[in-house]
N, C-alpha and C positions, 0 to 999 in steps of 0.2 A: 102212660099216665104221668109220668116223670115229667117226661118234654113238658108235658101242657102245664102243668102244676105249675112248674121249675120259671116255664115264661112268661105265667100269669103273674106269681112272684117279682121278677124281675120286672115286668113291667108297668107292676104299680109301685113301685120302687122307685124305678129309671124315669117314671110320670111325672112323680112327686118333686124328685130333684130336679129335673130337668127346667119342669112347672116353676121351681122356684127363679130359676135361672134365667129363664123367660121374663116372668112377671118383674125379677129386677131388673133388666134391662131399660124400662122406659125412666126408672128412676135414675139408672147409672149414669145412661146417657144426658139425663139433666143435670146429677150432680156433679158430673166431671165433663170436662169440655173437648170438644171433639180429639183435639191434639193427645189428651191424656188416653181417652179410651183409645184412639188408635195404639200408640203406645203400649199400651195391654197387649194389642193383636199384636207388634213387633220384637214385643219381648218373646210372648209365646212360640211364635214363627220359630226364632233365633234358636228357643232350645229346641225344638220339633227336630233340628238339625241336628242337635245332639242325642235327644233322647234315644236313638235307636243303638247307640251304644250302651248305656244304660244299663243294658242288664246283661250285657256280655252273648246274645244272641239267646238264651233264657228262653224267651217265647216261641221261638222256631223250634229249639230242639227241644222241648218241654213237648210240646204235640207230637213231634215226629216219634219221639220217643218212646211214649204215653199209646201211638196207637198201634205200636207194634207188642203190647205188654198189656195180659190180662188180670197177670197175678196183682192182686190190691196190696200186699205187700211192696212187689217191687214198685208197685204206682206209688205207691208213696215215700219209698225210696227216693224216686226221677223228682217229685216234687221238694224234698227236703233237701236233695245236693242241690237239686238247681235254684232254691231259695237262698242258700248257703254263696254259690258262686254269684249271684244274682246282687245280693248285698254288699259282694264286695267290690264287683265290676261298680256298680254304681259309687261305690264314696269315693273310688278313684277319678271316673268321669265327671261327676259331681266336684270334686276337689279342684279339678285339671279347669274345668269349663270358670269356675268362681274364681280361680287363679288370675284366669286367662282374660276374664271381665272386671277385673278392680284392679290389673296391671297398667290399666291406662284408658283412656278417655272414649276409644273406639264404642264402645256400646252406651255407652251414656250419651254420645253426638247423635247415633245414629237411632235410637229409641225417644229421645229430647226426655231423659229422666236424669234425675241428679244420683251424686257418688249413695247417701246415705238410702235415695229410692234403690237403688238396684241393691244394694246390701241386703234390707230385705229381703228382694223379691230372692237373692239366692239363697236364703237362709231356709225361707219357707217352701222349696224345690224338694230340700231333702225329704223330708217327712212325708210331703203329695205324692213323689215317685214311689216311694214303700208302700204309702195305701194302695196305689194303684198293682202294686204286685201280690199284696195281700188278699184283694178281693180278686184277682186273676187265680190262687190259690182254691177262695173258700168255690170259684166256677169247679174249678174241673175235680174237685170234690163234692157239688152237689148242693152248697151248703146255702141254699138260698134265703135264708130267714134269715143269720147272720151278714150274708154278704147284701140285702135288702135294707140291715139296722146301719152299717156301717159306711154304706153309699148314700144314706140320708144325713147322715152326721157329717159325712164330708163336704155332700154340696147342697144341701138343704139349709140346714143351722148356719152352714158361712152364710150364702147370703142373707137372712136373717140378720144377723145379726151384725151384717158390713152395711144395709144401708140403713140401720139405727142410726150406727157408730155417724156415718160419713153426714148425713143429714143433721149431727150432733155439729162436726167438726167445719169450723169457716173451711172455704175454697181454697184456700191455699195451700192447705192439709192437707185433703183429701184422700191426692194420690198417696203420699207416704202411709197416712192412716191405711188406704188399703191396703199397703203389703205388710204393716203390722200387724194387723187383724188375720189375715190369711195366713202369716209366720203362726202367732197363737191358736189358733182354731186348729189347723193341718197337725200341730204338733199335740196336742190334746186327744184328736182325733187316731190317731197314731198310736198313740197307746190304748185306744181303744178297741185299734183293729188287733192288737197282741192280744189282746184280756180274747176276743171272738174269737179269734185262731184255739188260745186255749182250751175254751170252753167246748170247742169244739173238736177236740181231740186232734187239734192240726198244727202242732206245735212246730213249726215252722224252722228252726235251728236246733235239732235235735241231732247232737252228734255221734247216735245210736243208730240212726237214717243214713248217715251221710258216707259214699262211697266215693273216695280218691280216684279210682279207677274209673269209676262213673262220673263223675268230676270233670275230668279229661277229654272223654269221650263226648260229653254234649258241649263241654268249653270249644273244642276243636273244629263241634260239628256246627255250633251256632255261628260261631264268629267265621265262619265261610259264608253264612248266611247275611251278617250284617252289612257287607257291602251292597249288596241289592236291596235289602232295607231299609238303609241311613240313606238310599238312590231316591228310594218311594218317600221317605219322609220331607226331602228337598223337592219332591214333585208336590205334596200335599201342600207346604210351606213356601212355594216359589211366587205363588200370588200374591200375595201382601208384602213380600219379600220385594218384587220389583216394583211394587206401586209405591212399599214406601222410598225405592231408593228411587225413583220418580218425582213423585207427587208428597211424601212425606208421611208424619201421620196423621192429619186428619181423613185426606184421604181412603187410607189404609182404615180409618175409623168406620167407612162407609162397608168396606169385607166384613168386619168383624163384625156390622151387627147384623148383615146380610147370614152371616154363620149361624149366629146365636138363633135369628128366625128361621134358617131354614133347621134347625135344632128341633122343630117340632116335629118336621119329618122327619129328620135323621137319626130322631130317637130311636124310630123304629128299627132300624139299622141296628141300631145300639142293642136291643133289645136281643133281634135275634144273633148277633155274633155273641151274647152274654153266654145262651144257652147251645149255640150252634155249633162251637168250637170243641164242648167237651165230649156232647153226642157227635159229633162226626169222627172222632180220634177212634171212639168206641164203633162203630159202625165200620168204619173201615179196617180195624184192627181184625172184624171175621176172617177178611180175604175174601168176599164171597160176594161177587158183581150182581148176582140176583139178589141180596140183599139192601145192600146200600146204592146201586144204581136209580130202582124205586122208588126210593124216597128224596135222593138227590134232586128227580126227575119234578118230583111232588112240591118240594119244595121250591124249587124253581118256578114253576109259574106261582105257586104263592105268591113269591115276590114280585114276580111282575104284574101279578093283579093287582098289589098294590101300592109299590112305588111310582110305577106310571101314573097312573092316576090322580097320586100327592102330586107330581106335576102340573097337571091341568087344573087342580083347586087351588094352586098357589096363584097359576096365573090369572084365577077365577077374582080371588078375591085378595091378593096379596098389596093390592096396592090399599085397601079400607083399611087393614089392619096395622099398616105402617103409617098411614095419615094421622089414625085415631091414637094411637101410640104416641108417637117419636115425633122430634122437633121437627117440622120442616126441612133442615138442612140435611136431613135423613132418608128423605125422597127416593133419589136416585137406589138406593136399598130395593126399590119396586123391580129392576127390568132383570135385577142380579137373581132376585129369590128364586123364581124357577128355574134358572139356568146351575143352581146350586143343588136342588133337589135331585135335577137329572144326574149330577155328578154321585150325588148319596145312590140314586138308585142303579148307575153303574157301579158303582166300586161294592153297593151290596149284591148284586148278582154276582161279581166277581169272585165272593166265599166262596161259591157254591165253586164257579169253576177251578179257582186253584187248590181245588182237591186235588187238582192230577199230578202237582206241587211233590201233598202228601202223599200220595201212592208211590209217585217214582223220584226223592229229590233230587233237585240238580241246583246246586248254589251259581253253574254258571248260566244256565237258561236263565235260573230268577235274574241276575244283575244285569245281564244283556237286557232283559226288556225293561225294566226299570230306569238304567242310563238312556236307554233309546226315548223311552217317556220321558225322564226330565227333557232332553234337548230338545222334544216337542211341547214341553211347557215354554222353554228359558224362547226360544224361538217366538213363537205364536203371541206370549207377553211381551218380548222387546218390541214386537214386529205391532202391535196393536195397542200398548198401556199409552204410548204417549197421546191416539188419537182416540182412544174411546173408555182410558182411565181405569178406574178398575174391572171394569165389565171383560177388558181387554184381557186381562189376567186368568178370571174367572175363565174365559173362552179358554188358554191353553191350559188350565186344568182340567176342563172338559174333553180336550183334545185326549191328553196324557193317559187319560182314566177310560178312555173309549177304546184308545192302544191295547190298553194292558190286555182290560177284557177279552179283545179279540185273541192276544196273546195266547193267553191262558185256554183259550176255545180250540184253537188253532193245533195247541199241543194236545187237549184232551181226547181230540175228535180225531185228527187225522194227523199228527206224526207220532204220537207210543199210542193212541188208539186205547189211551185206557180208562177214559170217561166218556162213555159217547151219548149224549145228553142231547135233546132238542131244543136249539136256540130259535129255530125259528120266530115263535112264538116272541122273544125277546130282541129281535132285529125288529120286530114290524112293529110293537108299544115303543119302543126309543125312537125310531124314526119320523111315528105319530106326534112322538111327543116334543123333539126336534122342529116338526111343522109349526106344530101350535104355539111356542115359544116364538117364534119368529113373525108367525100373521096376526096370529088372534092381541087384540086392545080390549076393553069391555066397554061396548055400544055398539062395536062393526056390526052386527045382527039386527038389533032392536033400537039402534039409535039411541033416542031420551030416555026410554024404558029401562036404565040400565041395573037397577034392582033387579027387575023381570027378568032380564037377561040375565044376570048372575042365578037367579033361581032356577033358570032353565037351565043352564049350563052343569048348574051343579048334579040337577036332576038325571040328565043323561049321563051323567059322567059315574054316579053312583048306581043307575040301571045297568051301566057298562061292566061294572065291578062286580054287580051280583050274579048275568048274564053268564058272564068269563069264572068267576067262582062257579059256579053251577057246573060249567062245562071241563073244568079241569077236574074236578073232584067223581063226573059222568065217564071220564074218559082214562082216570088214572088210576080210580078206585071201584071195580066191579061191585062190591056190598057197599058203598055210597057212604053217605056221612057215618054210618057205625064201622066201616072200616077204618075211616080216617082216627079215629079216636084208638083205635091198637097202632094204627103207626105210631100214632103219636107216642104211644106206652113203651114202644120202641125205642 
């Protein structure tokens, strides 16, 4: 009952914010001009490279650690040293990256923001990266009503009250106004993610919690980790990364709002890694393959019944919603969205497979397929951004994120043989949905009729969802939907 609770929680939550972040978008993009909004996306890119140092490896060895350890005492041990070394990895990496950006003109040329914009924008880093490990925090404790108030305060209230401000403030503002407004809000917010932790008996820097020896041990273990991770984070980041070192940023303006819509789908992503990471540390922590292979297995086609899917209604109706929206020069936004969603819905099957990660680690498996994936990103984007722009990008992030997967498959299934999970099911909706991005226009069908057409489309496409639900739930759970509800309580 947990699970379900816990992501119904979360995902009116993650709705709200997400919603907000959406709905500014068509304002953003008018209040600031393509160059600046791209710029957003080049700044972000820039630290995406950084962040995965950040927390000194924090998030890897936090799970790994977490799922070998039942006792709630030492769980919260594991969470209080590693908040502790997490804090401090970060003001160093933080310190070093603000150092290494106001030493000289290099990211101000290559972003097109000026010395006093990027001050800001690093001012207001510090504060965002703490929220973000504070509600990583209130996850793997459970604390979803808190970690709900404090994810609406961070990205709900900003945009709120950034495109008052900016619609206040002439054009020429703007962009600086933005990274003031997000420096004040992040840091207010900040303090309120302490006061939740408190209140919540999760006091976070408790040097009562905090174990030297354990210290050590996840410091040691994560930072093996973070080569293969800061690998994935330049695979995530390498798109906009060579469009803008290409084409600039407006161009690059065209990914990022391509991101922010396919956000509608990715949220769900969002949603289930919120609650997916704390129950799967638990579930594997039994040791016990008849346990967590089941549900593995269950949740798995979950998601493929419905990220596929989000595929096909993007390319149902993605271009109406971007017309109606966004300036015309926003257009091309149409051929990216589905080819974006399909990446959300590989990298979110991918949870599911590098479990086999967490069963057996290995920091050198992870970074070998990670590098292997970048150079099938940096490749497939040199090889194609110059002649088909950003879409060209987008393809080798596609590429990179199709690797990994397989990777992660490859290892669970047949070399330690210690996830053996049915992808079938998930080769045949990707490669469907691969088709259909490539043929399908909206008229090829019905010509003039192309309302109709979108309404029939949609129609089979959500028969398809409920057909495929039916039959995974017929085929994975003998006592049918009232069983699914004690997994879930699981």
């Amino acid at each position: 009952m947990r699970l379900g609770k816990n992501l119904l929680i979360y995902a009116i939550a993650d709705v709200i914010a997400k919603s907000m972040a959406l709905l500014a978008s068509p304002f953003m993009t008018r209040l600031l001009t393509p160059e600046e909004y791209g710029s957003l996306g080049l700044l972000a890119a820039v630290w995406t490279l950084v962040a995965l140092f950040q927390f000194g490896g924090m998030e890897m060895a936090c799970q790994i650690f977490l799922s070998k350890e039942t006792d709630d005492l030492q769980r919260r041990a594991i969470l209080t040293t590693a908040t502790l070394v997490a804090t401090a990895s970060l003001m160093v990496v933080w310190g070093l990256f603000s150092f290494a950006a106001l030493s000289g003109p290099w990211l101000e040329n290559y972003t097109k923001v000026s010395r006093t914009q990027l001050a800001w924008y690093l001012t207001g880093l510090a504060p965002t990266v703490l929220i973000s490990w504070y509600l990583y925090l209130l996850r793997f404790r459970h604390k979803a009503i808190p970690f709900a108030r404090t994810n609406l305060l961070s990205k709900a209230l900003w945009s709120l009250i950034l495109i008052c401000v900016l619609y206040l403030i002439p054009p020429r503002d703007r962009l600086t106004m933005l990274f003031v407004v997000t420096c004040v809000i992040q840091g207010l917010v900040w303090v309120w993610a302490l006061r939740e932790l408190k209140l919540s008996g999760l006091w976070p820097y408790s040097r009562a919690s905090f174990s030297s020896d354990l210290a050590r041990n996840m410091f040691k273990f994560g930072v093996s980790f973070i080569p293969g991770a800061a690998t994935y984070a330049a695979v995530v980041s390498a798109d906009r990364l060579i469009v803008g070192w290409f084409a600039g940023p407006a161009e690059t303006a065209i990914i990022q709002l391509a991101l922010n819509l396919g956000s509608v789908a990715l949220m769900f992503k969002m949603w289930f890694s919120l609650v997916w990471d704390p129950n799967l540390v638990e579930w594997l922590a039994t040791k016990n393959p008849s346990v967590y292979v089941p549900k593995l297995q269950l949740v798995l086609m979950g998601l493929s019944a419905t990220f596929f899917p989000l595929v096909w209604l993007s390319g149902v109706w993605g271009d109406v919603f971007v017309h109606f929206l966004y300036p015309s020069s926003y257009m091309p936004v149409v051929r990216l969205l589905p080819v974006i969603i399909l990446i959300g819905a590989c990298s979110t099957v991918a949870l599911v497979a590098i479990a086999t990660i967490t069963l057996d680690p290995s920091p050198v498996y992870y970074f070998a397929v990670y590098i292997f994936a970048l150079i099938i990103t940096v490749c497939v984007g040199l090889s194609t951004v110059p002649r088909l722009g950003a879409l060209g990008a987008i393809l080798g992030t596609l590429s990179a994120e199709s690797f990994i997967l397989v990777c992660w498959i490859l290892r669970g299934n047949f070399i330690l043989k210690n996830l053996n999970l049915n992808w079938r099911p998930v080769f045949a909706l990707g490669g469907v949905s691969g088709i259909f991005i490539l043929l399908y226009r909206p008229g090829v069908i019905l010509g003039q009729q192309i309302f109709w057409e979108r309404m029939l489309m949609t129609l089979v496409i959500f028969g398809f969802v409920a057909g495929f639900g039916h039959r995974i739930v017929k085929r994975n759970l003998p006592g049918g939907w009232h069983q699914l509800w004690h997994v879930c309580e699981g």
